[in-house]
Structures are given as structure tokens and as C-alpha cells.
C-alpha positions in Angstrom: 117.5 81.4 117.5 116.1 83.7 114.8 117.1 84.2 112.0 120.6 83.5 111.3 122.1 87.2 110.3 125.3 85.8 108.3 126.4 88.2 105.5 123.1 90.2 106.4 123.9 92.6 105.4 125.8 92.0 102.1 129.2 92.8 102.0 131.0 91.4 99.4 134.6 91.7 101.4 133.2 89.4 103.9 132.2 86.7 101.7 134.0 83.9 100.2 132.8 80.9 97.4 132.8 77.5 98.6 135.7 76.7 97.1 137.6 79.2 98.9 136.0 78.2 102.0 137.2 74.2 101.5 140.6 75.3 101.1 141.1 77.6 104.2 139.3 74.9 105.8 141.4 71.7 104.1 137.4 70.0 103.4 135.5 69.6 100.4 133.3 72.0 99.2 130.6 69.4 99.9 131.4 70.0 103.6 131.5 73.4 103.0 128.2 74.0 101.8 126.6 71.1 104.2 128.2 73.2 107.1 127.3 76.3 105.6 123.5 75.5 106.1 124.2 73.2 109.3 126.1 75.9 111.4 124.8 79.1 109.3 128.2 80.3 108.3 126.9 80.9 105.0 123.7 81.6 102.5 122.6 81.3 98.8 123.1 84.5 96.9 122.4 85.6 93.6 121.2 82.7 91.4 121.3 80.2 94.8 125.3 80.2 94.7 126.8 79.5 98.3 128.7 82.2 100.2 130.4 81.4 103.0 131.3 84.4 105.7 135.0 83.9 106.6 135.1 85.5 109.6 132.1 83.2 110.6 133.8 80.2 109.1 137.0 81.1 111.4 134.8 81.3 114.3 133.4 77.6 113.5 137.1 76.1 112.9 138.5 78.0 116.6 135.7 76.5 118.2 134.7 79.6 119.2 130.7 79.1 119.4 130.7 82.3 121.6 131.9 84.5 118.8 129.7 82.6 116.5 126.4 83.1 118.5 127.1 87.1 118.7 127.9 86.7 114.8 124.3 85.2 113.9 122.8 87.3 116.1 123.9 90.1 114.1 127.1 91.7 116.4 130.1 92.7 114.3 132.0 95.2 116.1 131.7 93.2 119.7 134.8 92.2 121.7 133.8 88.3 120.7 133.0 88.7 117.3 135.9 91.8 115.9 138.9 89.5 116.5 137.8 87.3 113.3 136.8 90.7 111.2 140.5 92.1 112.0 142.2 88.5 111.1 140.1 88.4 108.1 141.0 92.2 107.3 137.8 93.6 107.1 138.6 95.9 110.1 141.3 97.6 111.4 
């Protein structure tokens, strides 16, 4: 793979801290930022802060490595991927 394109680009909507990101996922934020840099649902921003991409970190907790493939590679609007946006909100 290349380049992992989670939160690329920014949008502030899409991302969640750490701590949010443990508590959807019932883990510690210790997982949360291991699995951020393990399965690329997240990336340091700002001042090397994790943020974690919730529709991305849905996709990891369905399963769904599909959705999370088309994700990284950058799709946001595909029929895989636009499922997690809508449940997350960010698209109607």
C-alpha cells in the first residue's frame, strides 16, 4: 500500500482524540493509539497529538477490511466506504 490517506485531507468533523476513540471502542487509549498506527485509522496532528478517523475506526471494529482498504486508499463517497461517513454523520 501507499500511503495510508486517513484524515488526508483534514477535516476536523471526521476526527476524533484518542480518548474518544477508546470509549466508542470500550479499549484503552493505549490500544487506541497502538491501533491507530498498526491499522492506519489514525495520524499525529498538530503538536504529534493522535487523531483517530471514526468512520475508519468503525470500519476496523465491523471487520469490514473492504471498506477500510477503499478508506486508506483515499475513497470517501464509494458504496464500501459512505455507509460509515453517513453512520458517523458526516454525510447525508
Amino acid at each position: 500500500m501507499s500511503r495510508p490517506l486517513v484524515l488526508i485531507p483534514w477535516d476536523r468533523d471526521e476526527a476524533i482524540t484518542v480518548t474518544q476513540a477508546a470509549y466508542i471502542a470500550k479499549k484503552t487509549t493505549v490500544t487506541m493509539r497502538d491501533w491507530a498506527a498498526k491499522h492506519h485509522i489514525g495520524r499525529r496532528v498538530g503538536g504529534g497529538s493522535w487523531m483517530i478517523s471514526q468512520p475508519a475506526l468503525l470500519m476496523l471494529l465491523d471487520g469490514d477490511d473492504a471498506a477500510l482498504a477503499s478508506y486508506l486508499g483515499g475513497d470517501r463517497y464509494g458504496p464500501a466506504v459512505r455507509p460509515y461517513f453517513v453512520r458517523c454523520g458526516l454525510l447525508t
